[in-house]
Structures are given as structure tokens and as C-alpha cells.
C-alpha positions in Angstrom: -36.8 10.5 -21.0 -34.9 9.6 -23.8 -31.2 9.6 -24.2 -29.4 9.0 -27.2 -27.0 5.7 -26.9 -23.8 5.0 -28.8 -23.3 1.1 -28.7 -19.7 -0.1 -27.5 -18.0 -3.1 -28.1 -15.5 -4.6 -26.5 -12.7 -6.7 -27.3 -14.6 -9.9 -25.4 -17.9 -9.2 -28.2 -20.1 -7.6 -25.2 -21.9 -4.9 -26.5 -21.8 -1.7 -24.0 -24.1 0.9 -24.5 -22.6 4.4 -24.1 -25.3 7.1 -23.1 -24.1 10.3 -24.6 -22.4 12.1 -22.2 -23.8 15.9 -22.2 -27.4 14.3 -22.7 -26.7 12.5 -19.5 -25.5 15.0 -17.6 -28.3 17.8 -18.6 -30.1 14.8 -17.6 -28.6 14.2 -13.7 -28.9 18.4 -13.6 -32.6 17.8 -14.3 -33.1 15.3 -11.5 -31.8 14.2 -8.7 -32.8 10.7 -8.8 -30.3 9.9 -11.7 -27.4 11.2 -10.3 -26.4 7.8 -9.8 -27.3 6.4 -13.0 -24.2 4.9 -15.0 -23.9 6.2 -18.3 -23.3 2.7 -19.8 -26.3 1.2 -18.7 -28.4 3.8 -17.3 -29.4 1.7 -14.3 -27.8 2.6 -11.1 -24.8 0.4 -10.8 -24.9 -3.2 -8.9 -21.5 -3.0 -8.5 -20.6 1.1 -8.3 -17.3 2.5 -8.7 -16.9 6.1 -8.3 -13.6 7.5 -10.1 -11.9 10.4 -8.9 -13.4 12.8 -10.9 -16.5 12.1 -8.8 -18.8 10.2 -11.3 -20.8 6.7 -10.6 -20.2 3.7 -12.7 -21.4 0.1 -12.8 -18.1 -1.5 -12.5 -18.1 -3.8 -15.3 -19.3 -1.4 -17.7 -16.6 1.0 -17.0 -13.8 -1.9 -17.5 -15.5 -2.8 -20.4 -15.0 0.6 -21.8 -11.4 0.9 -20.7 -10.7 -2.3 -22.9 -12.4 -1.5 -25.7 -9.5 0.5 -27.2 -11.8 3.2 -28.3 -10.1 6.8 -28.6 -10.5 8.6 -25.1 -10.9 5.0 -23.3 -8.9 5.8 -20.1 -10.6 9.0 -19.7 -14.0 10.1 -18.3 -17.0 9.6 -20.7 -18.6 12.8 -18.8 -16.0 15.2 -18.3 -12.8 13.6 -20.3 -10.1 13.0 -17.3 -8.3 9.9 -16.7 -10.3 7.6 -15.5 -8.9 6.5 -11.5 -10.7 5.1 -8.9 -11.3 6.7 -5.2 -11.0 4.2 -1.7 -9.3 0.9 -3.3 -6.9 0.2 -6.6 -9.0 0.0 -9.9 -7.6 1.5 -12.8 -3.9 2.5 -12.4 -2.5 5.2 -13.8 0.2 5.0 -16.1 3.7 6.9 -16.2 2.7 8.7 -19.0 -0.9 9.3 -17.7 1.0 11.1 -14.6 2.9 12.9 -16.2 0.2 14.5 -18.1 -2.7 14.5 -15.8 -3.9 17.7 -14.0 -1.9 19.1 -11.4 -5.5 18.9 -9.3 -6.1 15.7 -10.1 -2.6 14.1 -9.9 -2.9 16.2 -6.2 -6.4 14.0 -5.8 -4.9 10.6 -7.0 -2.2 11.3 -3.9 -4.7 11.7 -1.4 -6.5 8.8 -2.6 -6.8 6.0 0.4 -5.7 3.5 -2.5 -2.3 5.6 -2.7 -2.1 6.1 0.7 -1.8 2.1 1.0 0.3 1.5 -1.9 3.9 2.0 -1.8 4.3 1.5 -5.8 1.6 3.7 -6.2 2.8 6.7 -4.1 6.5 6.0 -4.9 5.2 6.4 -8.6 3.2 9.8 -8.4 6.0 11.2 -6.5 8.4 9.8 -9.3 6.1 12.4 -11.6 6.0 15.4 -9.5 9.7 15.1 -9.7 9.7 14.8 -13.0 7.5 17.4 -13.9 9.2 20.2 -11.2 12.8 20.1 -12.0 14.5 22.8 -13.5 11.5 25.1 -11.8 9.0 23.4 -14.3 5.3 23.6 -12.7 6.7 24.2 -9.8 4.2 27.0 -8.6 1.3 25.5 -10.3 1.6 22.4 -8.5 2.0 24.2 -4.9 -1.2 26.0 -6.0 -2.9 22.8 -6.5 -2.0 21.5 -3.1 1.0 19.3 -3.9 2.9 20.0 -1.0 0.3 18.6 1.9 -0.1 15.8 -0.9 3.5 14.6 -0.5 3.7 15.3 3.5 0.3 12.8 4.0 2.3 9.9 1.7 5.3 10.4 3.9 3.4 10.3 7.0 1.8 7.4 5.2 4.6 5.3 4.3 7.4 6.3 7.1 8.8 2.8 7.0 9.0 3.0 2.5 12.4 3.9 2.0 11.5 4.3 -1.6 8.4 6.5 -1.3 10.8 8.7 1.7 13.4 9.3 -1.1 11.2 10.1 -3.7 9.3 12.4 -1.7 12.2 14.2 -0.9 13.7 14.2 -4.2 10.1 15.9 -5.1 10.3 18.3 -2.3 13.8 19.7 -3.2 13.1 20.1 -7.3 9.7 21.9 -6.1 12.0 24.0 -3.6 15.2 24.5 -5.6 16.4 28.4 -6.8 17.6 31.3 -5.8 14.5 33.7 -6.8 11.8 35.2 -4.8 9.3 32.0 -6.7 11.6 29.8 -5.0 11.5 31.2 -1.2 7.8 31.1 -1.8 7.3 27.5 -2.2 10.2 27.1 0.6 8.1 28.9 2.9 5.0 27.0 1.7 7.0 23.7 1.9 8.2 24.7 6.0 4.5 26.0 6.7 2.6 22.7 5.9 5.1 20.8 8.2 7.1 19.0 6.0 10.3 19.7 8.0 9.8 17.2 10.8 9.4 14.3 8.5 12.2 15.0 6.6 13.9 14.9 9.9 12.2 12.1 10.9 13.0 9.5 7.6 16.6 10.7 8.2 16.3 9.2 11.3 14.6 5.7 10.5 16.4 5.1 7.7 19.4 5.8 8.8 21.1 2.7 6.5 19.7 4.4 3.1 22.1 6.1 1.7 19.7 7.2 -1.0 17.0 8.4 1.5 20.1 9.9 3.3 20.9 11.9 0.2 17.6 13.3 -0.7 16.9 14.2 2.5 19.7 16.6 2.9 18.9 17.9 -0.5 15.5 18.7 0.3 16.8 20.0 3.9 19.4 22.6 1.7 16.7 23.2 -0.7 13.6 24.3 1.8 16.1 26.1 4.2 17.9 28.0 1.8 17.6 31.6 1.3 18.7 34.9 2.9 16.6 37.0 4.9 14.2 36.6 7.9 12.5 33.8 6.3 15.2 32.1 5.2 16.9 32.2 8.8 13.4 30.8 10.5 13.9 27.9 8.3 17.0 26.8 9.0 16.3 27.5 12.4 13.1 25.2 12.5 15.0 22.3 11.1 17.5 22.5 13.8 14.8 22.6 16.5 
């Protein structure tokens, strides 16, 4: 079969070739056997690194590409999202690549075993859900996307991270925040995926952090506000 190539070079002189993307992936719809092939090379990969996104790469290749400065170079060649690795650090993302990225994917990037590791990492993404949730910003898209089991798995993850227990909480009470009936939903949300005893739980172990100390009550104010029956169960649960 023959697939048109665009040659790539990269800051070091190596000459990349680029297989076009839709070619190669009406290609890999085609047959099976080339799901694995890299688009740079078109060989399967010695060296494979699979981004989040869920597409194969020889390793090399795809750093290659990320250097070469070429427009789109920290996205996906085949479907255009930022380029992050799954099961160990490879590319990390930037600040401004967080704050930009797909709720799904920034959601993906936190239950990543890479960020579930890292404490800069995680302490990061949860820096840009908080960011990108204040003020009721995004808020509902983001609990649609799955944010809220996200941030309880990095503070299960990183109980003894003072840093990633504050920011987590400070992201918890800007998704949570407000009076309206948008609000009490993601409150509810927030109490029905468990985050409750872990907010509990890094008052507790970090009991000399006054900034964990504040964010925790925040997010405790935040999740179990509200009138009503629902509202009332809340504040109930976090007293249990």
C-alpha cells in the first residue's frame, strides 16, 4: 500500500518521515495488522509509546517530532490532542496545555499511573481544574467528564502530599461553590463519589498545614452547603 509521507526535520538534522495522518488511519481501519504501525516510520515501533489519546509510536520518532518546532508539534499527528503519555512520565504537559486541554482528556491525564505517582504532576492538574472552575467556570462540564473520581483517586493517591491534599480541595470547593440548583448538583455528585471521607481524612494527617487545614474546611462548607433534604444528608455524612 502506499502512503503519502511528509519528510520532518528536526532540530538535531534527522530526517523523520511523517506518514499523512488520515491516509494512515483509513489505512489501520483497513487492516488490522497495522494498527500498530507508527506513523513516522511505518514500522511497528522498537521502542513503543502509546499517548493518551490511544495511538502507538516508536519513541524516538515521536520526540523527534515534538522538537522539531513544527506548528501542531505537541499534539497528536492522528487526531490533533496534546500529545501525553499513558503508564510512566514522557511528555509533560504544560500549564498552558492544562489549561486548554479537553475536560476528557485532562480527566485521562489524572488517572494516568504517571500522575498517580507524581506529586508535581497531580498537584499541577489540580492547580488547572481550579483554575478553570472558579467563579462556576466549567464547572458542570468537567463533573460530566468525570473530574470528581479524578481528584478523589489523586487524593487517595498522595494522602501524605500536603500540596496535592490542598490543591485538591481548593478544586473540589471552586467545582462545589454557589447557591443555585447547578451547584447542589455537583455537591451531591461530589458527596456520592466519596470524596467526603478524604477530605476528612487529610484534615486529620495533616493536622500542622494550615493551608491543607483551610481548604479543607472550604471544600467541607462548599460540598455540605445547601438547604433541603440533600443538603441536610451532607452535612450529616461529614459528621459521621
Amino acid at each position: 500500500r502506499n502512503t503519502r509521507r511528509t519528510p520532518v526535520r528536526t532540530p538535531s538534522g534527522m530526517e523523520v518521515q511523517l506518514a499523512a495522518p488520515l491516509a494512515l488511519a483509513a489505512a489501520n481501519e483497513e487492516d488490522d495488522e497495522e494498527a500498530h504501525v507508527c506513523p513516522f516510520t511505518l514500522e511497528p515501533p522498537v521502542d513503543p509509546v502509546t499517548t493518551l489519546c490511544g495511538h502507538v509510536f516508536e519513541r524516538v520518532a515521536l520526540e523527534q517530532y515534538r522538537a522539531s518546532g513544527l506548528p501542531n508539534s505537541t499534539t497528536c499527528p492522528l487526531c490533533r490532542r496534546p500529545i501525553l503519555s499513558t503508564g510512566a512520565p514522557f511528555f509533560e504537559p504544560s500549564e498552558a496545555e492544562l489549561l486548554c486541554m479537553s475536560w476528557p482528556v485532562l480527566v485521562a491525564l489524572m488517572h494516568d499511573p504517571a500522575t498517580l505517582r507524581g506529586v508535581a504532576r497531580a498537584a499541577l492538574a489540580l492547580q488547572a481544574v481550579d483554575d478553570r472552575t472558579q467563579d462556576g467556570r466549567e464547572g458542570d462540564a468537567a463533573v460530566a467528564a468525570g473530574i470528581l473520581s479524578a481528584i478523589l483517586d489523586l487524593l487517595s493517591a498522595h494522602a501524605a502530599s500536603a500540596a496535592v491534599q490542598e490543591h485538591a480541595c481548593w478544586a473540589l470547593s471552586s467545582i462545589t461553590a454557589g447557591a443555585d440548583a447547578q451547584s447542589d448538583a455537583r455537591a451531591q455528585a461530589a458527596a456520592d463519589v466519596g470524596v467526603l471521607p478524604q477530605i476528612v481524612a487529610a484534615m486529620r494527617v495533616h493536622l500542622a498545614s494550615a493551608a491543607v487545614q483551610e481548604q479543607t474546611c472550604l471544600a467541607l462548607c462548599d460540598i455540605t452547603g445547601g438547604a433541603g433534604a440533600r443538603g441536610d444528608a451532607r452535612k450529616q455524612a461529614a459528621a459521621d
